[in-house]
C-alpha positions as CSV (number, residue, x, y, z in Angstrom):
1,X,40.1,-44.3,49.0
2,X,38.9,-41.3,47.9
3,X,35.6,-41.7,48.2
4,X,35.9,-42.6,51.8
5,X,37.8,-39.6,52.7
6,X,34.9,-38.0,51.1
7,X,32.8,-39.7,53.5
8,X,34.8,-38.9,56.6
9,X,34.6,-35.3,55.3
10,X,31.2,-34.9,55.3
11,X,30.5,-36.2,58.6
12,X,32.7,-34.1,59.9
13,X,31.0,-31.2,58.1
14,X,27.7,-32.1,59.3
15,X,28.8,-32.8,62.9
16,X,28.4,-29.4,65.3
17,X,31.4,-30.0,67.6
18,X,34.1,-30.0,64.6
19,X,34.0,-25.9,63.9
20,X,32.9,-25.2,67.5
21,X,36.0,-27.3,68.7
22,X,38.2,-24.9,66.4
23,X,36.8,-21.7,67.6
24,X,37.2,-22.5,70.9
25,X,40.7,-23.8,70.4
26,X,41.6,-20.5,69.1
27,X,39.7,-18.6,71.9
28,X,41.8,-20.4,74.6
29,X,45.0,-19.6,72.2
30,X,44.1,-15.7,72.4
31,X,42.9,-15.4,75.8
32,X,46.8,-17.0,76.6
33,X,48.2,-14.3,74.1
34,X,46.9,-11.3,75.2
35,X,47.4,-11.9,78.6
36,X,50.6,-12.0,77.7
37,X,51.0,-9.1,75.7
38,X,48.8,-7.4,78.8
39,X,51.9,-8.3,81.3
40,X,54.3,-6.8,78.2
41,X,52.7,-3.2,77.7
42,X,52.4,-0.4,80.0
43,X,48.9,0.8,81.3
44,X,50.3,4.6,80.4
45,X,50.1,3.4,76.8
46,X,46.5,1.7,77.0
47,X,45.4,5.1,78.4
48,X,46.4,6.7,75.2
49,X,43.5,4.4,73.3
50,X,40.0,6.1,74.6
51,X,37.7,2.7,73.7
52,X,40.3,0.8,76.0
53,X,39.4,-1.0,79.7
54,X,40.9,1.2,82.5
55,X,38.8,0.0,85.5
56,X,40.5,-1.1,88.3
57,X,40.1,-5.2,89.0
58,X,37.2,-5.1,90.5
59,X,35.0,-3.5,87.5
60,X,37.0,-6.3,85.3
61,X,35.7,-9.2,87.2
62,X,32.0,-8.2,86.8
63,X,32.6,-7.0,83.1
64,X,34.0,-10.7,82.5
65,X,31.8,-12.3,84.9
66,X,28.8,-10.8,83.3
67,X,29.6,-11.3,79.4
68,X,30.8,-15.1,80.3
69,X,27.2,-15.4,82.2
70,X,25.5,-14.3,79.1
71,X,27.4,-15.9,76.3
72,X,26.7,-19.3,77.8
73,X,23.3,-19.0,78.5
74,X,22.7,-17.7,74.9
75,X,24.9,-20.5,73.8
76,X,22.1,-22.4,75.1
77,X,18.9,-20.7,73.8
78,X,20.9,-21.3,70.1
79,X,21.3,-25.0,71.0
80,X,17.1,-24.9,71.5
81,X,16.4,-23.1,68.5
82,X,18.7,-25.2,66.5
83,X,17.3,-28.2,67.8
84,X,13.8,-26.8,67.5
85,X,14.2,-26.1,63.8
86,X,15.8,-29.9,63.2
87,X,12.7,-30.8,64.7
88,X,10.5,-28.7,62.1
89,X,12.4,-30.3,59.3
90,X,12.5,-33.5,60.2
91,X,8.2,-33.2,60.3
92,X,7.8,-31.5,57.5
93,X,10.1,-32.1,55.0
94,X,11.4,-35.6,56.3
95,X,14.1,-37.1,58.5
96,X,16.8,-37.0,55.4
97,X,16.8,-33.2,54.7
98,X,18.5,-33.0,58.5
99,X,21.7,-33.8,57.2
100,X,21.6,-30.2,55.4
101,X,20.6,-28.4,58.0
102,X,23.5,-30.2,60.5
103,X,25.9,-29.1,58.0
104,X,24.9,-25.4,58.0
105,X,27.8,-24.0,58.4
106,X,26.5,-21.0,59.8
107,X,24.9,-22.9,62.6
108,X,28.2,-24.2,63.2
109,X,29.9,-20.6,63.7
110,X,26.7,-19.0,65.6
111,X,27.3,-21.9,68.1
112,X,31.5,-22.0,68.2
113,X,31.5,-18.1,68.5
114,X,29.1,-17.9,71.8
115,X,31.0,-20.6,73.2
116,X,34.7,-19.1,72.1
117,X,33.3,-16.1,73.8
118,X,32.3,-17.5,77.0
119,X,36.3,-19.3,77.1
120,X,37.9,-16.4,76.9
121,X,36.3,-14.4,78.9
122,X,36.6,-17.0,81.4
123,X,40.3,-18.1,81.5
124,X,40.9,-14.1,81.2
125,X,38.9,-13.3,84.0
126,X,40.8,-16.2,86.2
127,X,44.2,-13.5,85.9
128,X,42.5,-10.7,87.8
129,X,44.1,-10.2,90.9
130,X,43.4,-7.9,93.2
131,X,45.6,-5.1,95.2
132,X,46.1,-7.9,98.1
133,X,47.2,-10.3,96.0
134,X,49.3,-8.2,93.9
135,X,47.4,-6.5,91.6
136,X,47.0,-7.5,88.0
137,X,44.8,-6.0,85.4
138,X,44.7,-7.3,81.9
139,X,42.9,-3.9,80.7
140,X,44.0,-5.1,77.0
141,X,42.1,-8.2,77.3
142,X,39.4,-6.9,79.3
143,X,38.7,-4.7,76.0
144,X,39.0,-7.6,73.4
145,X,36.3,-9.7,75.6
146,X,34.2,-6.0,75.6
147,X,34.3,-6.3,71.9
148,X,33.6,-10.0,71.4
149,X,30.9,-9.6,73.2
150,X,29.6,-6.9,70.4
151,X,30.4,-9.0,67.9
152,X,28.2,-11.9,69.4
153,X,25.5,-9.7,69.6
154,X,25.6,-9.3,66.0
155,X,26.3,-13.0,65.3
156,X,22.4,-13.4,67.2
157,X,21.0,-11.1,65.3
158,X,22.3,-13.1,62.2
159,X,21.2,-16.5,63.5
160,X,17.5,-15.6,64.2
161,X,17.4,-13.8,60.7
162,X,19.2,-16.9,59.5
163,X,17.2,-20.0,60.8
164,X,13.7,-18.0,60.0
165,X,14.9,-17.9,56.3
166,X,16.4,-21.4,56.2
167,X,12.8,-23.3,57.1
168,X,11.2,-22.0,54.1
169,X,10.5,-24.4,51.5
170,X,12.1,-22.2,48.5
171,X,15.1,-22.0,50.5
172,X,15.4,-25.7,51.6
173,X,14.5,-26.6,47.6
174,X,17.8,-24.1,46.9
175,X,20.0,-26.1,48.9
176,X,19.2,-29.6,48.5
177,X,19.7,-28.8,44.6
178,X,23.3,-27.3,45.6
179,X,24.1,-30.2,47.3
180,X,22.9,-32.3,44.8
181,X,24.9,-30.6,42.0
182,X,28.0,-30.5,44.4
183,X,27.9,-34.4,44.6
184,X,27.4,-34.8,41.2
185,X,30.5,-32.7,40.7
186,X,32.5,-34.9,43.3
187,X,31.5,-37.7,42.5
188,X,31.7,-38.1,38.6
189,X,33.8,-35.2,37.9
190,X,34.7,-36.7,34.2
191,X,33.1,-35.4,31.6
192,X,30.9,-37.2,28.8
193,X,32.5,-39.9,26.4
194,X,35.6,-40.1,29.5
195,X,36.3,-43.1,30.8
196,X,35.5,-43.9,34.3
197,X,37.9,-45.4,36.6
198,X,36.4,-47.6,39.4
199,X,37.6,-48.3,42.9
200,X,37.6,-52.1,41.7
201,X,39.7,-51.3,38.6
202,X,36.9,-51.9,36.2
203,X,36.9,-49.2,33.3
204,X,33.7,-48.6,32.0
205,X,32.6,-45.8,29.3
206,X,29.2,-43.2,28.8
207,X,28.4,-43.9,25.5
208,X,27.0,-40.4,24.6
209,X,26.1,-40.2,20.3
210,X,28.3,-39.0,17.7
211,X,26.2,-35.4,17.0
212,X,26.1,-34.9,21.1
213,X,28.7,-31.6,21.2
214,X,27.1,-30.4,17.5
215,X,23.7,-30.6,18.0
216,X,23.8,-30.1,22.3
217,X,22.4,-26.6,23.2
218,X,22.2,-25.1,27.0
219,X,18.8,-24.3,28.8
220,X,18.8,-21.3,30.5
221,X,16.2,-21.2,33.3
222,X,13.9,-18.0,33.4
223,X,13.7,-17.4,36.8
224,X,14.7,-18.6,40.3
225,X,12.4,-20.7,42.4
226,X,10.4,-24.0,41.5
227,X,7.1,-24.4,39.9
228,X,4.0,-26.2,41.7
């Protein structure tokens, strides 16, 4: 049983919808709240806050408008390079080592934040109303979007850094040995001369020799890297 939940876990893991889906969730759950907290507050008391939004609706729409625009479209140009540099790995290092790179979970948060971005700023930008319609300016949320939008310039930034660094052979080495080490640990997480119990309920035993824990010593590695 175990080992199957294991199993759901890291398909889930390597899967780029599951982190994204999050994100987003809590991008919609945000946009709702500060609407909310935007009808609540007075726009006397945003004033007080210099960095704050205190356009009127039109300059809200195209501030929304234009930060919704971009997020998606780089959304998309993240989707190519991502798929781009699956490509790359799959050619030269072979079609098994794209599991690792799925399961990046940096990948995963590049990708969830452009597209929690683009959310918000959309079902905020749907509250606007103008002065014929009885004016509504959600100058609060206007703001947050502003600085989302910051922060998924930064987040770019990151990922280009991030996926030139992640094709190099030293680096894929690193982390196929990680993951190696981290299965090991999950996997048999019993030390030696412990008994083993097996899904099927047969017991089985490492026979390891009597002198193992006198005479074992650790091997401290020199250095970092791999030798040729």
């Amino acid at each position: 049983m175990k080992s199957r939940l294991l199993k759901y876990w890291d398909l889930i893991r390597s899967s780029f919808w599951f982190l994204p889906s999050l994100l987003a969730s809590a991008a919609i759950a945000l946009a709702f709240a500060t609407v909310a907290l935007d009808g609540a507050v007075t726009y006397q008391w945003l004033q007080t806050w210099n960095l704050a939004y205190t356009g009127g609706a039109e300059g809200a729409s195209l501030v929304l408008g234009t930060i919704a625009g971009s997020m998606i479209t780089i959304a998309g140009l993240v989707f190519s390079m991502t798929l781009v540099t699956l490509s790359l790995a799959a050619s030269n290092f072979g079609p098994r080592l794209l599991q690792n790179f799925m399961r990046d979970t940096a990948n995963q948060v590049v990708l969830g934040t452009f597209v929690a971005t683009f959310l918000y700023c959309l079902l905020v930008l749907r509250t606007i109303r103008r002065a014929d319609e009885g004016a509504f300016v959600p100058h609060l949320s206007v703001t947050l979007g502003v600085l989302l939008a910051m922060v998924s310039i930064g987040v770019l930034i990151y990922f280009i850094h991030h996926v030139a660094v992640s094709i190099q052979a030293d680096e894929i080495v690193t982390r196929v040995g990680a993951d190696l080490l981290d299965r090991v640990e999950r996997l048999y997480p019993q030390q030696f001369g412990e008994s083993l119990q097996e899904e099927s309920g047969v017991r089985s035993h490492i026979e390891v020799p009597e002198t193992f824990e006198r005479d074992a010593q650790t091997i401290i590695a020199t250095d970092e890297g791999y030798c040729n």
